[in-house]
C-alpha positions as CSV (number, residue, x, y, z in Angstrom):
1,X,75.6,-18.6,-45.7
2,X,72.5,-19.9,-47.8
3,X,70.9,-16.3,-48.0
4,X,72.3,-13.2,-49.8
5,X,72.0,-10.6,-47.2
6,X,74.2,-12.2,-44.9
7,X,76.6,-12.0,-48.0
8,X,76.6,-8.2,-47.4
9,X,78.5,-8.2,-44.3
10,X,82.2,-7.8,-44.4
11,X,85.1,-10.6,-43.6
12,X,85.6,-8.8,-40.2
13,X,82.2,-9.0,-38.5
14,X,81.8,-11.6,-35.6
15,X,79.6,-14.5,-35.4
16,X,77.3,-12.2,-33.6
17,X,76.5,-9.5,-36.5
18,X,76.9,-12.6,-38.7
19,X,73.5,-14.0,-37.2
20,X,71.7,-10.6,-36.8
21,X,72.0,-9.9,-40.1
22,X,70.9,-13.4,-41.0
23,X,67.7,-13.1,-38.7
24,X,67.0,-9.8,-40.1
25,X,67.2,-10.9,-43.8
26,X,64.5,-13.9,-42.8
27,X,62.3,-11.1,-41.1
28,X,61.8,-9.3,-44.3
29,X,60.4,-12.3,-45.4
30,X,58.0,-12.7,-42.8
31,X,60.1,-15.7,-41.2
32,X,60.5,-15.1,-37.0
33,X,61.9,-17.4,-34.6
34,X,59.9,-18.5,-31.8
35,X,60.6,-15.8,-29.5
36,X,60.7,-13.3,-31.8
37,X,56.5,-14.2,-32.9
38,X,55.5,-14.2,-29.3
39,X,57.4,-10.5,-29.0
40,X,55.9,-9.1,-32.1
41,X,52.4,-7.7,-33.5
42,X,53.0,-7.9,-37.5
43,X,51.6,-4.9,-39.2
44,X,49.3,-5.6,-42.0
45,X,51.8,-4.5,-45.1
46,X,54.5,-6.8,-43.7
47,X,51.9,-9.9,-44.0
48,X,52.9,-12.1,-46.8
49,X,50.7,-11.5,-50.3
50,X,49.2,-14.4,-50.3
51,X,47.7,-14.1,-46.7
52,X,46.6,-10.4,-47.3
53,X,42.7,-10.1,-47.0
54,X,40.5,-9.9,-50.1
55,X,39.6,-5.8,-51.3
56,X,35.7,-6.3,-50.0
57,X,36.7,-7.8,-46.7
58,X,38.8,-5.2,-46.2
59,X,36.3,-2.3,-47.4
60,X,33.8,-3.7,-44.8
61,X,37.0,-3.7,-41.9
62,X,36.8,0.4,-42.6
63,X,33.3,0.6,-43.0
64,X,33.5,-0.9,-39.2
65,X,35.6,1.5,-37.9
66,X,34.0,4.0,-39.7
67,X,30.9,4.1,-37.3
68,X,30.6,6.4,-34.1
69,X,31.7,4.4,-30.9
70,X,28.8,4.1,-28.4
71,X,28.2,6.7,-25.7
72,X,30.2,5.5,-22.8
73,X,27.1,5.2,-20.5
74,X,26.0,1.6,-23.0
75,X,27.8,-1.8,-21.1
76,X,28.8,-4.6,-22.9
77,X,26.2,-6.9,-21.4
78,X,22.7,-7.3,-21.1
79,X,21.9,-7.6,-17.1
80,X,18.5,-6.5,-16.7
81,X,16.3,-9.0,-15.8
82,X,13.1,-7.1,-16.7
83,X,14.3,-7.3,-20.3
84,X,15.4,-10.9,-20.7
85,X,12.3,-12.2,-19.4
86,X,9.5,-12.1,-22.5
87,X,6.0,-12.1,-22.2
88,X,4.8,-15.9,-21.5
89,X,2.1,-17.6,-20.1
90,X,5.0,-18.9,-17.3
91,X,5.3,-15.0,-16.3
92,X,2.6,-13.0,-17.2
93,X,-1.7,-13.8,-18.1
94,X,-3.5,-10.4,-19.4
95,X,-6.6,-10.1,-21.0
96,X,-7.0,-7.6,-23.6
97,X,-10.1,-4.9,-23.4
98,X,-10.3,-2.9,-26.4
99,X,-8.1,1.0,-26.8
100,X,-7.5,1.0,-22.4
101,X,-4.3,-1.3,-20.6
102,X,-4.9,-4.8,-20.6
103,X,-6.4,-5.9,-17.2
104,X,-3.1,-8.3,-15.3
105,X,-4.7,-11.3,-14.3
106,X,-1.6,-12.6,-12.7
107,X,2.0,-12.4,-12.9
108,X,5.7,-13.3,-11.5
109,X,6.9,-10.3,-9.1
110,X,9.1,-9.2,-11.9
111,X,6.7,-9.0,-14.6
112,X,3.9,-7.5,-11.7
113,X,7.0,-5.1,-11.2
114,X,7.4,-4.0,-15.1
115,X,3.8,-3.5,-16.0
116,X,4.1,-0.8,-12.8
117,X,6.3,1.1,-14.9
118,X,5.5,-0.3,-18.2
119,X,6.6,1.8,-21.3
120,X,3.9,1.8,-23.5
121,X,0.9,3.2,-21.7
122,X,0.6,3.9,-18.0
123,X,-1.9,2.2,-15.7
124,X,-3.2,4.2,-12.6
125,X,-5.6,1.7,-11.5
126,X,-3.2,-1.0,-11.5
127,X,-1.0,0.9,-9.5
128,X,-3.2,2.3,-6.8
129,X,-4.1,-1.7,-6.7
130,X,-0.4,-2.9,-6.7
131,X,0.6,0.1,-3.5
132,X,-2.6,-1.0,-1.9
133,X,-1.7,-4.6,-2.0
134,X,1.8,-5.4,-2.7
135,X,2.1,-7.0,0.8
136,X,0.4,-9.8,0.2
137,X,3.0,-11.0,-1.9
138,X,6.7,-9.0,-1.1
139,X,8.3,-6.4,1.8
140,X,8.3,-2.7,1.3
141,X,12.1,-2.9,0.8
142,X,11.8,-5.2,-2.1
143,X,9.6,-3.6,-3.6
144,X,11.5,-0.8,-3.6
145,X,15.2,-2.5,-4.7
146,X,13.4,-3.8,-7.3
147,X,11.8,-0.2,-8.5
148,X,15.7,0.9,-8.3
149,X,16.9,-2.0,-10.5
150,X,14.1,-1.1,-13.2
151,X,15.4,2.5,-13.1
152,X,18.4,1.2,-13.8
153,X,18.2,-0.9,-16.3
154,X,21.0,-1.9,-18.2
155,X,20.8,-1.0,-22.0
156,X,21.3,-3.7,-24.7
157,X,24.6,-3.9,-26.6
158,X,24.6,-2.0,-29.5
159,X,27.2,-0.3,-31.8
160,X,24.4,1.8,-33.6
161,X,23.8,5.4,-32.1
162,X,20.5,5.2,-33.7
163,X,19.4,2.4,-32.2
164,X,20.5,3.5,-28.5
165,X,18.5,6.6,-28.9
166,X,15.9,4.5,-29.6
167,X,16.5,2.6,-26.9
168,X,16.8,5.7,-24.1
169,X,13.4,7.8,-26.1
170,X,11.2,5.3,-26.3
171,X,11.9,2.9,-22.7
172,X,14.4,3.9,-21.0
173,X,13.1,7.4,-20.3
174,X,9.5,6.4,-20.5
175,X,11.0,3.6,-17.6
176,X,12.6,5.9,-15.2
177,X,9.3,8.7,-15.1
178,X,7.2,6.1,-14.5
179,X,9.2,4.8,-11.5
180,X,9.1,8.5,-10.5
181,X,5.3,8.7,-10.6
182,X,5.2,5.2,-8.7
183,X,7.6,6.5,-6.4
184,X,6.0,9.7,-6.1
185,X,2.4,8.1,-5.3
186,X,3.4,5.6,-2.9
187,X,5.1,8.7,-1.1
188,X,2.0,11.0,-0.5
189,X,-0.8,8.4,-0.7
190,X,0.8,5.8,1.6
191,X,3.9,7.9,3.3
192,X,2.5,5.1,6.7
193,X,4.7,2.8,4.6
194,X,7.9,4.7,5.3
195,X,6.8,6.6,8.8
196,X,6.4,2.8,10.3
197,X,9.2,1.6,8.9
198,X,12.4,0.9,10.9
199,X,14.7,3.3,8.9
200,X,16.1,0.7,6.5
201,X,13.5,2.0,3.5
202,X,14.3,5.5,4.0
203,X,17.3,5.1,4.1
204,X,17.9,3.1,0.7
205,X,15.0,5.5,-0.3
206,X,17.6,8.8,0.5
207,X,20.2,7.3,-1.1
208,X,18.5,6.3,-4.4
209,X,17.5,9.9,-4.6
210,X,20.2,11.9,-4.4
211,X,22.4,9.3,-5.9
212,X,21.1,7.5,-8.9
213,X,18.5,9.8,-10.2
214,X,20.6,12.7,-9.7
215,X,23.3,11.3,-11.8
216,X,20.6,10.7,-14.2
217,X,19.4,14.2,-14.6
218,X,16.4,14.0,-12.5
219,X,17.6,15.9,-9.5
220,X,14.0,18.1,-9.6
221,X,11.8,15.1,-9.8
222,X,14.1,13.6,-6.7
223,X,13.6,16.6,-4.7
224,X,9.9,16.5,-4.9
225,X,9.7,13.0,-3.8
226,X,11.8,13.8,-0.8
227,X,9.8,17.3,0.0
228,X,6.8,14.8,-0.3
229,X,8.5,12.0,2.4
230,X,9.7,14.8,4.7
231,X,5.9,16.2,4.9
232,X,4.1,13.8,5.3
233,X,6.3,11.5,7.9
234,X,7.1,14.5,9.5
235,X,3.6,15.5,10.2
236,X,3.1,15.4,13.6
237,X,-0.8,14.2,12.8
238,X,-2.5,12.5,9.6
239,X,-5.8,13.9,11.7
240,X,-5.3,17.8,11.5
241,X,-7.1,18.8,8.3
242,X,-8.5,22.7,7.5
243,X,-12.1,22.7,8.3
244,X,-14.5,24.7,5.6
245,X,-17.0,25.9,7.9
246,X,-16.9,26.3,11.8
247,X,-17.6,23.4,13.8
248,X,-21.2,23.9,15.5
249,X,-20.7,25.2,19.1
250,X,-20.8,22.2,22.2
251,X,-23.6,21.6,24.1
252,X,-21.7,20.8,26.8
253,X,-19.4,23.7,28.3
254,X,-15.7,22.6,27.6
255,X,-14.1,21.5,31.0
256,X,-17.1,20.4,32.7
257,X,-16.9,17.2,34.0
258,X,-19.5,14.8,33.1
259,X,-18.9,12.1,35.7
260,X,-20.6,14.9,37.7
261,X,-24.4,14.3,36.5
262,X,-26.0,11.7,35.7
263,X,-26.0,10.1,31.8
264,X,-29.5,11.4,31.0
265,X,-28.6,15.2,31.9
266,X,-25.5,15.0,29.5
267,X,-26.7,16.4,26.1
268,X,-27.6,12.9,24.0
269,X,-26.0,15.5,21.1
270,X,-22.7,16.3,22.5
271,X,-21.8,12.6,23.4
272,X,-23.0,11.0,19.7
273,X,-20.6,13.7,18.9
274,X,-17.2,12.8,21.2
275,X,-18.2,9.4,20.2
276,X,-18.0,9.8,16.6
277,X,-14.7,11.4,17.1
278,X,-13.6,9.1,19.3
279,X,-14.4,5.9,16.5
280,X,-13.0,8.3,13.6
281,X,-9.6,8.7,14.9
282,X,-9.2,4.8,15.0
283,X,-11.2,4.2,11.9
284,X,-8.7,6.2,9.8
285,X,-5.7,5.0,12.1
286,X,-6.3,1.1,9.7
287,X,-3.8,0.5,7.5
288,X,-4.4,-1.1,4.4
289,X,-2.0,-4.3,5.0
290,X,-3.9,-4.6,7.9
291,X,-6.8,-5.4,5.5
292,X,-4.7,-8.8,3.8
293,X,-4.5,-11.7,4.6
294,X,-7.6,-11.3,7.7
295,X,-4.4,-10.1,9.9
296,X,-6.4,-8.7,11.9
297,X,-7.4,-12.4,13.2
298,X,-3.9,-12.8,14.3
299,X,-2.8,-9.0,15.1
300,X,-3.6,-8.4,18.3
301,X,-2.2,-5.0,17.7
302,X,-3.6,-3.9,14.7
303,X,-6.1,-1.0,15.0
304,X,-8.7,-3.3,13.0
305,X,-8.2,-5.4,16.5
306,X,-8.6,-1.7,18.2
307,X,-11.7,-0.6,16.5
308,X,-13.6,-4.2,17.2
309,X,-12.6,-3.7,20.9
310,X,-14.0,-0.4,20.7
311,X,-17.8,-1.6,19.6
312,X,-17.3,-4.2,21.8
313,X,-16.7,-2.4,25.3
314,X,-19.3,0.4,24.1
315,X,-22.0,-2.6,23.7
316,X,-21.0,-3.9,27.1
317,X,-21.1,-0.4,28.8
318,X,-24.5,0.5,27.4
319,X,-26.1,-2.5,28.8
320,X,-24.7,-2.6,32.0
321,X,-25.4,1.0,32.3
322,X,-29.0,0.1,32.1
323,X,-28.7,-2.9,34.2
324,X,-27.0,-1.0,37.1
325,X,-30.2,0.9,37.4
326,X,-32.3,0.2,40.4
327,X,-35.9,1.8,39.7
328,X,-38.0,1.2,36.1
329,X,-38.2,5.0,36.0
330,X,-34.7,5.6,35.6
331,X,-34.3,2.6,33.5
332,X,-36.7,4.0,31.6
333,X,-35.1,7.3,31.2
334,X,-31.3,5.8,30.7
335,X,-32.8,3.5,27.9
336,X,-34.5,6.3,26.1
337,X,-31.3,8.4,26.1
338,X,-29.8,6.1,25.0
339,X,-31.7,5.3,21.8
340,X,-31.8,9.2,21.2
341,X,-28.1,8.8,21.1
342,X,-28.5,6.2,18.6
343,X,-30.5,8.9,16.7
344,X,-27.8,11.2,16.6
345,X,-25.1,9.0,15.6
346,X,-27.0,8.1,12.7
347,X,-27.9,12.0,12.0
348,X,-23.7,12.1,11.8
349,X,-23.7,9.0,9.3
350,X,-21.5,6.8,11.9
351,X,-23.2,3.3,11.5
352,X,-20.6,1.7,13.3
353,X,-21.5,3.0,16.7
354,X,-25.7,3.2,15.6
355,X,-24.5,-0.9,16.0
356,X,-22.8,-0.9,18.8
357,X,-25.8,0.9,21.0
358,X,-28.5,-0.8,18.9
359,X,-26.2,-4.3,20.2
360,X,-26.2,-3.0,23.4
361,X,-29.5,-2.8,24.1
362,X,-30.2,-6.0,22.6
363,X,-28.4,-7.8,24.9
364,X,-30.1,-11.0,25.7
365,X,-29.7,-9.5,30.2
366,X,-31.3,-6.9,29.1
367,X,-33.9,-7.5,26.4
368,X,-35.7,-9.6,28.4
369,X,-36.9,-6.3,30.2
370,X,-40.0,-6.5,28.7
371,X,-41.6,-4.0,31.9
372,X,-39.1,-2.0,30.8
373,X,-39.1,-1.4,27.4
374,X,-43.3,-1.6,27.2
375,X,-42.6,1.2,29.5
376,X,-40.8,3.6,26.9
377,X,-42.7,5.9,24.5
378,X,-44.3,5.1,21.0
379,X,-41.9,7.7,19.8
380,X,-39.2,6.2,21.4
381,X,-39.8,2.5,20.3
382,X,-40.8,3.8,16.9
383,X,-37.0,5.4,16.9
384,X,-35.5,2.6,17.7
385,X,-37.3,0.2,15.8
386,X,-36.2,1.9,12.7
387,X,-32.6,1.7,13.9
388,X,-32.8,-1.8,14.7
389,X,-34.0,-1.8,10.6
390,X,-31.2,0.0,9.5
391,X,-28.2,-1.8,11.0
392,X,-30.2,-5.2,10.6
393,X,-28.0,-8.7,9.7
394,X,-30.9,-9.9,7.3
395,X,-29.7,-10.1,3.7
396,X,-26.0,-9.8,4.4
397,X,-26.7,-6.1,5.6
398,X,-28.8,-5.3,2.9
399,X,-30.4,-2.0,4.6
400,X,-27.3,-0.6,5.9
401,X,-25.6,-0.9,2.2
402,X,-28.5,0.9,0.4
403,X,-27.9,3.2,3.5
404,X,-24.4,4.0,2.5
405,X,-25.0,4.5,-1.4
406,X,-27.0,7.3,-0.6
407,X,-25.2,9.1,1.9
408,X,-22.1,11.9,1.6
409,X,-19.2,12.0,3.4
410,X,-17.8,12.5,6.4
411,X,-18.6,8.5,7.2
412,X,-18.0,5.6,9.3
413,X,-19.5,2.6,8.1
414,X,-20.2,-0.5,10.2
415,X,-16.4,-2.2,10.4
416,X,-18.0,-5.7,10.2
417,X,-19.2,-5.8,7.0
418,X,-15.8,-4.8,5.3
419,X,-14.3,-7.6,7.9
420,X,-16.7,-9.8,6.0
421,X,-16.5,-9.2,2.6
422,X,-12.7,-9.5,3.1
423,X,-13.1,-12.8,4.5
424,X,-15.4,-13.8,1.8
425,X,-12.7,-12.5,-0.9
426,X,-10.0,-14.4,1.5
427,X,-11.7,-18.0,1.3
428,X,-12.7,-17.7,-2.1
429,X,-9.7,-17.0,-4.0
430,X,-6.2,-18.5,-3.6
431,X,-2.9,-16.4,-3.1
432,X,-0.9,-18.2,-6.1
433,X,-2.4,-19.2,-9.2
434,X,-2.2,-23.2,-10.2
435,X,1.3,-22.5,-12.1
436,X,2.5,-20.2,-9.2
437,X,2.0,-17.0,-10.7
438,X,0.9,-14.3,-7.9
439,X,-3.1,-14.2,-8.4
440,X,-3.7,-10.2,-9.0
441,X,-7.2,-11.0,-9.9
442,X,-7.8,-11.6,-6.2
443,X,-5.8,-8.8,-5.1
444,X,-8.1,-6.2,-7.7
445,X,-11.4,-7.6,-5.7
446,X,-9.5,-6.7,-2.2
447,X,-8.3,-3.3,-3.6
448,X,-11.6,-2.4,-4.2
449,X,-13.2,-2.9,-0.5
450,X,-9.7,-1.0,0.9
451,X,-10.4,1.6,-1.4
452,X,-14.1,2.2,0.2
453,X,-12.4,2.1,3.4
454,X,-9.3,4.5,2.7
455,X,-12.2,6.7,0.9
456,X,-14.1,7.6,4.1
457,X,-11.2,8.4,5.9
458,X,-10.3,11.1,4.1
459,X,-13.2,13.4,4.8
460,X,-13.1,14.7,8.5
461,X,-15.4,15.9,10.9
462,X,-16.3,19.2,11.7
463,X,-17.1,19.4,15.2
464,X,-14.8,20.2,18.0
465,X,-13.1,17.5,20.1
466,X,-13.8,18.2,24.5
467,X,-10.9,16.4,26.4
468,X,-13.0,16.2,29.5
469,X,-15.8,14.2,27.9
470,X,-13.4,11.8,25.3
471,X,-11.6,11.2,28.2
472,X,-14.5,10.3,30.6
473,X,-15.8,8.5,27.7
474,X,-12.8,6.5,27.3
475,X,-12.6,5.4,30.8
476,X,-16.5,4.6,31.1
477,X,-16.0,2.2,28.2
478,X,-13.4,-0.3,30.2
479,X,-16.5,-0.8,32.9
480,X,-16.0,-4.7,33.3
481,X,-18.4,-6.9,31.8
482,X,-19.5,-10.3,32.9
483,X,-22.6,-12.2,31.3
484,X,-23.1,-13.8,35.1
485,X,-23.1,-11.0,36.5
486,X,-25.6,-9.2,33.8
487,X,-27.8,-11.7,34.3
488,X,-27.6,-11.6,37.8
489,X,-28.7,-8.1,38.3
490,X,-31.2,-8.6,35.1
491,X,-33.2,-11.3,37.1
492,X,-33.0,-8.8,39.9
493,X,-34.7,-5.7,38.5
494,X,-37.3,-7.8,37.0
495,X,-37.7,-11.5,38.0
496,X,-39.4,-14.5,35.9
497,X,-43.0,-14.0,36.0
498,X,-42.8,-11.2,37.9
499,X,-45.5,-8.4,37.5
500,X,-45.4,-4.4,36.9
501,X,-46.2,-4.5,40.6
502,X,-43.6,-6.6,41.8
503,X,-41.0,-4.3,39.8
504,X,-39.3,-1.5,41.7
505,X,-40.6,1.8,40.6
């Protein structure tokens, strides 16, 4: 037969055994058919000598298999996008200043996204920046995928246990607490995000919580963000806050109703007073976003648009209340109640409505009454005089500023001059830097001005709110205004070139 095993089998074996033992004698030799190679795994000792791997190579081979697998929580690709991405002029333009975090000057979303959480030093000014800003640039449910998928974050392949501790103590953990923290302050200092929302970022915000950072042992830190979520969009008012000290006691008797008397016999005290609660309300009812972008030029529903329509109809209503009056006495009395209302708004620090009266009586239908205003008091003039000074225009609002460095809280500041400084920021500065990064810079000079208005909203005020006077209050300030029709009844109580005599008493 050509090979000596096949010698072995006896005369009366069959063709069949005859080429078994003939295929079996070649296979201790290494030597398969076709089909039998495909079939087969050879085990190392049955390789031919000559093919056997050097003793080195095969010292390394056990050294291989020697080392500890990796914990079965490492994949066996990179996918996080936060990590492929290095830090390149293209994605990312800092500037350095000295031991503190390097000041972003602008960024890609993703890169804006990582220094949020960023592993090697946190950043609270950037971040109370970034939640103030963020939607000048993305949605509240990006954002918050995107916060998930940095939790998440895949960790790089790696057969060394050493190095994936590394890799979990010094990022991966550092990572995940400082999406907590973001998480966390986005969730008590702007919980409006997810109370206006339309359910979709609660939802995805639920889930993320008692899914993903459960599994990843942070089942405490998840339950305080949703303690925080549940308490403060569950709050029925953002407005009800524990006074210190009683409020002082009305001076007009709760239920009385003012339409009743005339505006002179209602305590000049008591309405500064509903006023200023009135204008508080919807001063701490603006929204930060509502801030970007001038929105509030195309919002007619923002409560920016709200608070403007409030000075405005107060303006109106104070002129035409002195317009409406027939005899120089009694314009003469409403005028100076008026301007000792004035007084006691600013005595409460609200400079918005010390404006809106001062406006009011400046009024070109009504400051042309010059019978009637020579006819108020040196006090009086003196009074308002040094209100007009306060809330003047000159300088860009120069007085007023210096005003509001020097006083204390609880404030409302004169809504305009935020409106403008936003709009100076707004024209100034693009959105997008010249290589299409997103322009943080810009958004740091905004953050500052929303900070100064998300500041005074926090301190409340102590006096106690009368229904029957907000409410007549309210309804006094929709009084229709017409410049016509001012001017009409303006010529009336004191025509051109008309005397003291010719002017009803």
């Amino acid at each position: 037969m050509g090979v000596q095993e096949a010698n072995d089998v006896g005369p009366a074996a069959t063709e069949a055994e005859i080429k078994a033992a003939r295929l079996a004698a070649l296979a201790k030799k290494g030597i398969f058919t076709v089909a039998e190679k495909k079939r087969r795994v050879l085990p190392c000792d049955m390789v031919k000598p000559a093919f056997r791997r050097p003793p080195h190579i095969r010292s390394l081979a056990q050294d291989m298999s020697a080392l500890p697998a990796p914990p079965p929580t490492v994949p066996e690709a990179i996918e996080d996008s936060f990590a492929n991405v290095p830090d390149t002029e293209d994605s990312i333009v800092v500037v350095a200043q000295g031991p503190g975090p390097a000041i972003v000057k602008a960024g890609t979303l993703t890169k804006l996204i990582e220094r949020l959480t960023y592993e090697r030093y946190p950043d609270p000014e950037f971040m109370l920046t970034f939640l103030l800003t963020y939607r000048s640039f993305t949605r509240p449910i990006d954002l918050l995928e995107l916060l998930i998928a940095r939790y998440d974050m895949s960790t790089p392949v790696t057969r060394s246990q050493a190095a994936y501790e590394s890799f979990v103590n010094e990022k991966l953990t550092i990572v995940r607490l400082r999406v907590f923290n973001v998480l966390k302050n986005w969730a008590d200092k702007h919980s409006y995000d997810f109370a206006d929302a339309d359910g979709e970022l609660l939802s995805k915000l639920h889930d993320f919580l008692r899914n993903t950072m459960a599994r990843t042992n942070m089942e405490r830190a998840a339950q305080q963000i949703m303690t925080l979520v549940e308490k403060r969009v569950g709050s029925s008012s953002e407005f009800e806050r524990v006074m210190s000290t009683a409020p002082p006691r009305p001076e007009i008797a709760p239920g009385f109703d003012p339409a009743s008397e005339p505006l002179t016999r209602l305590s000049a005290v008591e309405i500064a007073r509903q006023i200023t609660l009135i204008e508080h309300r919807l001063y701490c009812q603006i929204r930060p976003w509502e801030c970007l972008g001038q929105a509030w030029t195309h919002e007619p529903k923002s409560n920016i648009r709200k608070l403007i329509l409030q000075f405005n109809q107060t303006s109106q209503w104070v002129a035409m209340q002195v317009l409406t009056t027939e005899s120089l006495r009694e314009r003469k009395a409403v005028l100076t109640h008026f301007v000792q209302i004035a007084a006691e708004l600013r005595a409460l620090n609200n400079f918005n409505a010390v404006l809106e009266i001062v406006a009011g009586l400046e009024f070109s239908p009504l400051y042309r009454l010059k019978h009637t205003w020579a006819s108020l008091s040196k006090k009086t003039m003196e009074t308002f005089e040094s209100l007009r000074e306060l809330v003047s225009r000159a300088k860009n609002f120069k007085n007023h500023r210096a005003a509001m460095r020097t006083v204390h809280p609880p404030v409302i500041p004169y809504l305009g001059i935020t409106l403008t400084d936003l709009t100076f920021i707004e024209d100034g500065n693009s959105d997008l830097t010249p290589s299409g990064l997103i322009n943080f810079e810009k958004r740091n000079k905004v953050a500052k001005e929303i900070s100064t208005l998300m500041l005074y909203q926090q301190t409340p005020y102590c006096l106690t709110e009368l229904p029957a006077v907000r409410d007549w209050l309210l309804q006094v300030f929709q009084t229709p205004y017409n410049e016509a029709v001012a001017f009409e009844l303006s010529l009336k109580r004191e025509p051109r070139e008309s005397t003291l005599k010719d002017i009803v008493q």
